[in-house]
C-alpha positions in Angstrom: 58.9 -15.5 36.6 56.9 -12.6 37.9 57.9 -8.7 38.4 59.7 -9.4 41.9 63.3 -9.5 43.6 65.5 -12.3 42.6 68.3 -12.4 43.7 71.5 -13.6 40.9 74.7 -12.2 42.9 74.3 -8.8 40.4 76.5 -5.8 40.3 72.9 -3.6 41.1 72.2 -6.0 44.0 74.9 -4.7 45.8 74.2 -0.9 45.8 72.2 0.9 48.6 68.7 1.1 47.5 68.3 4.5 48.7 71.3 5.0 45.6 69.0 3.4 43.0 66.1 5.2 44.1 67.7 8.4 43.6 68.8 7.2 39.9 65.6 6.4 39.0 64.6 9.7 40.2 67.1 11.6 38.1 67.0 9.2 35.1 63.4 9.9 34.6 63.6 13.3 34.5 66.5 13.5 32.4 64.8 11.1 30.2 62.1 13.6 29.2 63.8 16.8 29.6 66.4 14.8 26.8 63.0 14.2 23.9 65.6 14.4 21.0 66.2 11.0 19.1 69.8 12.2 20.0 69.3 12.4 23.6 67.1 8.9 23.7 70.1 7.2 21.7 71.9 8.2 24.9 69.2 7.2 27.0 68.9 3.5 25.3 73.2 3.0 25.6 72.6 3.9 29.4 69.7 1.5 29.9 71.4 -1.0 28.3 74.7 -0.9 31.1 71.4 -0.3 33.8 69.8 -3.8 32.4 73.3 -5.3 32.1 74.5 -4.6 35.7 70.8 -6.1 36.9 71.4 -9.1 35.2 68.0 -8.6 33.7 67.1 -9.4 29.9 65.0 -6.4 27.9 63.2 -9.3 26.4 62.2 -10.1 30.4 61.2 -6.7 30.9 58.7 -6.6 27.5 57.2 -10.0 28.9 56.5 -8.3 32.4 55.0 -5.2 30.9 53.3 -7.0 27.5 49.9 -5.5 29.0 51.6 -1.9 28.8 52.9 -2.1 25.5 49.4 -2.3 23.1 48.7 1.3 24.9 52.5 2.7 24.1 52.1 1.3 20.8 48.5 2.2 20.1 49.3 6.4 21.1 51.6 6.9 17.7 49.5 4.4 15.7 45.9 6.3 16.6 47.9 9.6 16.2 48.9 9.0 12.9 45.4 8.4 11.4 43.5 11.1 9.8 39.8 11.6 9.0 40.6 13.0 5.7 42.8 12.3 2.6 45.8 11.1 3.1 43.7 9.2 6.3 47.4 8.4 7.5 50.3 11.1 8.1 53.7 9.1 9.5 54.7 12.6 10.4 51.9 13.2 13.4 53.3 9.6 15.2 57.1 10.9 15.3 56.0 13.1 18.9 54.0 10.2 20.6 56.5 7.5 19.4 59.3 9.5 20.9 57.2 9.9 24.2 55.8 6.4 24.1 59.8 5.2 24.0 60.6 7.4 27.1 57.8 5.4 29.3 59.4 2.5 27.8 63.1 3.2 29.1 61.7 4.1 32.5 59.7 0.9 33.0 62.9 -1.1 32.2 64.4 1.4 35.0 61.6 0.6 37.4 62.0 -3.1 36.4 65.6 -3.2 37.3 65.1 -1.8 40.5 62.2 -4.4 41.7 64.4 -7.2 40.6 67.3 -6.5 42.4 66.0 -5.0 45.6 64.5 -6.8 48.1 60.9 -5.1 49.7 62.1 -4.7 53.2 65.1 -2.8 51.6 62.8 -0.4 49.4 61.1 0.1 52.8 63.8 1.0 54.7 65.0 3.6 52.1 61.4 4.9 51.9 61.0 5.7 55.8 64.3 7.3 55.9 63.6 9.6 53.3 60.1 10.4 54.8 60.6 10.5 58.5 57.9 9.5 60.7 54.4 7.8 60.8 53.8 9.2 57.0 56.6 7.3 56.0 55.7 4.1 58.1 52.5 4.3 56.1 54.4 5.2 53.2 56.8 1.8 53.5 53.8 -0.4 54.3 52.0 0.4 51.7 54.7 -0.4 48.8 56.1 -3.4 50.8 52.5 -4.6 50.2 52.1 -3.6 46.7 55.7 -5.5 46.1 54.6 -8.2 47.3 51.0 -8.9 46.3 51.2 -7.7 42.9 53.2 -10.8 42.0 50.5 -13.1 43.5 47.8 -11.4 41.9 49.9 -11.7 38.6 50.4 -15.3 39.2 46.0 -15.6 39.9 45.6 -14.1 36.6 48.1 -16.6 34.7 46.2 -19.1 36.4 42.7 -18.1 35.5 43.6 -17.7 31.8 45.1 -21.0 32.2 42.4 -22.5 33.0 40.0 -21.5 30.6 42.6 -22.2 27.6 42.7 -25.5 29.1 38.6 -25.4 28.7 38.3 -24.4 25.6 38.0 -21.1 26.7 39.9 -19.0 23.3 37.0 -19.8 21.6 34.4 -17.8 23.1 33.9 -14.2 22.4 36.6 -11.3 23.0 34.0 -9.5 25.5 32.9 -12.4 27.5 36.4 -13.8 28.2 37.4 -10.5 29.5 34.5 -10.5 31.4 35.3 -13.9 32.9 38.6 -13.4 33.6 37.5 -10.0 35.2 35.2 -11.0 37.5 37.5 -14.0 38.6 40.6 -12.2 38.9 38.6 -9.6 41.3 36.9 -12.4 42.7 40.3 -14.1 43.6 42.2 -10.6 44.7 39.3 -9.9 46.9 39.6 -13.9 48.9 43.4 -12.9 48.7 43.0 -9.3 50.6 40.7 -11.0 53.0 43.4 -13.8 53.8 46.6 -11.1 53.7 44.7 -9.1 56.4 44.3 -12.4 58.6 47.4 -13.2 58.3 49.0 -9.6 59.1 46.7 -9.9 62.3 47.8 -12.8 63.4 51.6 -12.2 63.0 50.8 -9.1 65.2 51.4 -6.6 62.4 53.5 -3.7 63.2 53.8 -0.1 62.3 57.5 0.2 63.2 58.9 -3.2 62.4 62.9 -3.5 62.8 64.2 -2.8 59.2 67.0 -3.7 57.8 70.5 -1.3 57.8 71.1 0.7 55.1 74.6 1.6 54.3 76.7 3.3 51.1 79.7 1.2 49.7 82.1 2.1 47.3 79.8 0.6 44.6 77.8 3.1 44.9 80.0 6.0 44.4 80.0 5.7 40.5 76.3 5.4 40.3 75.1 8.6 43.1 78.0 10.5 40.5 76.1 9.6 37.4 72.8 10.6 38.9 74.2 13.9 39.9 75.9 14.1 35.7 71.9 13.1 34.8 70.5 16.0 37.2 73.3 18.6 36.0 72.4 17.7 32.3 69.3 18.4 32.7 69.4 21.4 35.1 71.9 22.6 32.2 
């Protein structure tokens, strides 16, 4: 299962995607304006309800972004090492650890969202908050980021696939990176190629007919907690 809507009947599939846009917005600003252990306590309890009414599992969301987490991980690590006696000081890691979480929470934010919104949705939001041919351009380009990045995921699971299937683990670090590399690159160029012949051919257009967008009552709760996250951190 790739980073991509799929669609399970969830309480989050039901809200205006324009509404969980604007959360996100206000969640990750509240998120680091709130850097106390206190405030991120409050920040993991609310993710927790955000993950819950996705229907989406936080060990889903550390699968999906297992290429991020070596570099959120790394920061507090590397931070605590000194050059000198006592070479490590656990104090030094407590400020990168603390900001490393907080990219954490909002990728499982940013997660939730993909999964439960469809990409002609998140276009439609995205031109009616930019109005006009910047937001046409706008749209486009994340309806095509939405939907390529899982097939260029998928080409890279393949690849590595492949060469475990060869035998491939056993040759040096550097050269399977290199292989893997050049093949992905090779694979998302043939890929770009064939997504431009297609969009040609299907008569691609600037100003397709999107979907309606439309608040329910479900969202009410949700556009009231985003103000409460803005006013907190206004405050």
């Amino acid at each position: 299962m790739t980073l991509a809507y799929h669609p399970t009947g969830s309480f989050a599939e039901r809200l205006d995607p324009r509404t969980k846009l604007f959360f996100q917005t206000t969640f990750a600003v509240a998120v680091f304006a709130h850097a106390t252990p206190r405030g991120l306590a409050a920040s993991t309890v609310l993710i927790a309800a955000v993950l819950a009414g996705a229907a989406t599992s936080p060990f889903w969301v550390i699968r999906e972004f297992r290429h991020v987490l070596p570099f959120l991980l790394g920061g507090p690590l590397f931070a605590a090492l000194s050059f000198g006696s006592p070479w490590v000081v656990p104090e030094e890691a407590i400020a990168p650890a603390l900001a490393s979480y907080r990219v954490f929470l909002v990728l499982c934010v940013s997660a939730a969202y993909v999964r439960t919104t469809p990409v002609r949705e998140s276009r439609a939001a995205l031109q009616w908050l930019v109005p006009g041919r910047p937001g046409q351009f706008l749209g486009m380009g994340v309806a095509f980021v939405f939907r390529f990045l899982p097939v260029l995921q998928a080409d890279i699971r393949a690849i590595r696939e492949a060469m475990s299937a060869r035998l491939g683990a056993r040759r040096p670090l550097a050269e399977r990176m290199r292989l893997v590399g050049s093949a992905g690159l090779a694979r998302a160029f043939d890929r770009a190629d064939r997504f431009s012949l297609a969009l040609r051919a299907r008569c691609f257009a600037w100003n397709p007919t999107l979907p309606p967008l439309s608040v329910s009552r479900w969202d009410v709760p949700v556009a009231c907690l985003s103000v409460a996250l803005l006013g907190s951190t206004l405050l």
